[in-house]
N, C-alpha and C positions, 0 to 999 in steps of 0.2 A: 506631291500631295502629302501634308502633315496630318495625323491624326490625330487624337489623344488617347490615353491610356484606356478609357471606357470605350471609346468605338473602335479600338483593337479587340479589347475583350469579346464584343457583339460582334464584330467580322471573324474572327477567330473559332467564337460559338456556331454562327450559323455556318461555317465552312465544314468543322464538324459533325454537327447537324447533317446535314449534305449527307457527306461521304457516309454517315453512319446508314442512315435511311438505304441509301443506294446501295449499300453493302460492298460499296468500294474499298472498306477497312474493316477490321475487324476489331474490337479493342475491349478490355476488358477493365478501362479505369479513364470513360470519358471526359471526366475532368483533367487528368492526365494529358491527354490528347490536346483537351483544347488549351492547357499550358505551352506545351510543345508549339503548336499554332502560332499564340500568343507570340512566343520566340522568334520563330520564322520572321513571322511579318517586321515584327519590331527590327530585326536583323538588317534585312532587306529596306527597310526607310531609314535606316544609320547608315547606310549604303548609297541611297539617294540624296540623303542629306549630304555627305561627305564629296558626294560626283558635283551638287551643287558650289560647294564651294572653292573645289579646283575648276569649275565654268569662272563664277566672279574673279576668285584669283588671274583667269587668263585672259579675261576679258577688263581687267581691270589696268594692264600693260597693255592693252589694246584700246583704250576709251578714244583718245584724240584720232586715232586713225576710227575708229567705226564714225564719229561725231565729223568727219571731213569728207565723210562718203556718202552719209546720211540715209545709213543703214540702221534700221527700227533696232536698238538693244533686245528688246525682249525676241525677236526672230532670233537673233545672232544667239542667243541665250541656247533659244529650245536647239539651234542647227550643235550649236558648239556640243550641248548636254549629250546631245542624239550620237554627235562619232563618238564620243569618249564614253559611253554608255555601251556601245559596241564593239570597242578596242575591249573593254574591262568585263566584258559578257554581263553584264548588270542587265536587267529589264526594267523599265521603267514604262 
């Protein structure tokens, strides 16, 4: 899932939001905070993005055999993303 920089900022805020209400953090410079956030996330989808394209790359030495089996690419996609998401401790 790609985002853009504005609906980072708004999931960022409102996870902040969250936590502060709940008193699950304490923080004394919630701008700060939702930067940090900001961070996190963005990290973690360069991470997705990066898992995605070692899928294409493997699947890409793989085409004629998936196309001879007549195996849906996009199944093989999510199967492939999902071990390699869980060798690399990634959540996705």
């Amino acid at each position: 899932m790609r985002l853009n920089k504005l609906q980072i900022e708004h999931l960022a805020f409102g996870i902040a939001k969250g936590l502060l209400r709940d008193n699950a953090i304490i923080t004394e410079d919630r701008d700060k905070l939702v930067k940090e956030i900001e961070e996190v996330i963005s990290r973690e989808l360069e991470k997705e993005d990066k898992l995605d394209e070692q899928v294409k790359e493997i699947l890409k030495n793989k085409l004629e055999e998936i196309r001879s089996t007549n195996v849906d690419y996009y199944e093989m996609f999510k199967m492939v993303k999902t071990k390699l998401a869980e060798k690399e401790n990634i959540v996705i």
